[in-house]
N, C-alpha and C positions, 0 to 999 in steps of 0.2 A: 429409506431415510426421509428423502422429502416428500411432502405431498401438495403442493402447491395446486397442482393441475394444470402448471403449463410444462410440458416434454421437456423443452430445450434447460428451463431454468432449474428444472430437479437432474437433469442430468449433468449438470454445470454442478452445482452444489454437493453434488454427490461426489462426483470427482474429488472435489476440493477435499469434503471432508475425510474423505479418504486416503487423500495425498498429505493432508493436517496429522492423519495419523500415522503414517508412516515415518512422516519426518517428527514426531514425536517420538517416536520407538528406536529411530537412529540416534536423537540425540540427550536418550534419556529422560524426558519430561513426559509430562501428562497431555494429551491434550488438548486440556482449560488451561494450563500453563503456556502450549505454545500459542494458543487462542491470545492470550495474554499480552505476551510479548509482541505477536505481530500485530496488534491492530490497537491496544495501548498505549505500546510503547515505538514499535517499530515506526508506522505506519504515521503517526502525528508529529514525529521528531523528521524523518522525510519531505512531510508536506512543510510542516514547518522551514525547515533548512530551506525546501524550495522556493520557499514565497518569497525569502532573506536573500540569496543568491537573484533572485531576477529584481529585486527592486536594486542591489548591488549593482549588478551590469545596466541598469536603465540608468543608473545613477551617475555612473562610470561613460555611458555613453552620450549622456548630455552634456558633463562636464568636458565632454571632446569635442565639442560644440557639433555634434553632428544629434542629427532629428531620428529618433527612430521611426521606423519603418513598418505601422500598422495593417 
């Protein structure tokens, strides 16, 4: 499947792709469906959520008058 030319990263990829299709086959989809979903929709509503969540608690932890901890 890949061809990249370095070992470790088509091995890596290959993996995936193959575990992409698996759990495509268990949960009924295609795919470019769960392609989709993970890395559209999954994947930027996580990072999103995350970035929301630590400026929360930074927020949260200044108004406690205490200094975070770099």
């Amino acid at each position: 499947m890949a061809n990249s030319g370095i070992y470790w990263i088509d091995v890596t990829f290959d993996w995936c792709v193959r575990l992409l299709y698996q759990w495509a086959g268990w949960l009924g989809l295609s795919y470019e469906e769960i392609n989709v979903w993970l890395f559209v929709i999954i994947l930027p509503t996580g990072l999103v959520l995350s970035v929301f969540l630590n400026f929360l608690f930074l927020s949260r932890m200044i108004h406690q008058n205490r200094q975070p901890k770099f």
